[in-house]
C-alpha positions in Angstrom: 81.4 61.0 41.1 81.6 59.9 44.3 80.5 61.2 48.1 81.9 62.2 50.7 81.6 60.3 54.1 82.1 63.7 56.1 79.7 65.9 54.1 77.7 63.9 52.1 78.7 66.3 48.9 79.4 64.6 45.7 83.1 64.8 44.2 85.1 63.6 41.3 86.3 60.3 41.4 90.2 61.7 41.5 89.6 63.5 44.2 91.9 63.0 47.4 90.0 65.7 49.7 86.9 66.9 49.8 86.8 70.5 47.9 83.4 71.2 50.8 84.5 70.4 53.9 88.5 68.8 53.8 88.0 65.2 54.3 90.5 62.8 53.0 89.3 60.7 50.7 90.3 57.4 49.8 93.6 57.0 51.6 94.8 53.1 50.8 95.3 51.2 53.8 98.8 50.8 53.2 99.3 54.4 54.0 97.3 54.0 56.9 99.6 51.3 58.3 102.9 53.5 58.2 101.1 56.1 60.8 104.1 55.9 63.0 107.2 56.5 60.1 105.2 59.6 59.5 105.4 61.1 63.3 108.0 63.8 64.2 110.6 63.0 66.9 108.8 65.5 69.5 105.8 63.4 68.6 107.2 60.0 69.2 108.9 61.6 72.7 105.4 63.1 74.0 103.9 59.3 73.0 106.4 57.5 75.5 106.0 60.1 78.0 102.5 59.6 78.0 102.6 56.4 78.1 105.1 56.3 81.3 102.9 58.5 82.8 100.1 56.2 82.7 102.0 53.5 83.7 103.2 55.4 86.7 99.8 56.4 87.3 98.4 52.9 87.4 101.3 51.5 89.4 100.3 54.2 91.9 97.0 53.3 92.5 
């Protein structure tokens, strides 16, 4: 058994959420490094937006 960071309930060691409260469990870090591949084109187009917008917002100061 192991516990989860979120809750602080115990689960089984195979566990990849929290049956409690939902919290992922465990992820390896390699998954954590491919965020990006995993966004959606809208999500990619409201990033660069965002970040223009910032830029322009800076710029403008």
């Amino acid at each position: 058994m192991k516990t989860c960071p979120n809750c602080g309930e115990t689960v089984p060691l195979r566990a990849k959420q929290c049956p409690n409260c939902g919290q992922l469990l465990g992820g390896s870090s390699r998954q954590n490094r491919h965020w990006l591949r995993a966004l959606t084109p809208t999500e990619i187009f409201l990033l660069v937006l965002g970040s223009l917008m910032l830029g322009v917002f800076l710029v403008a100061l």
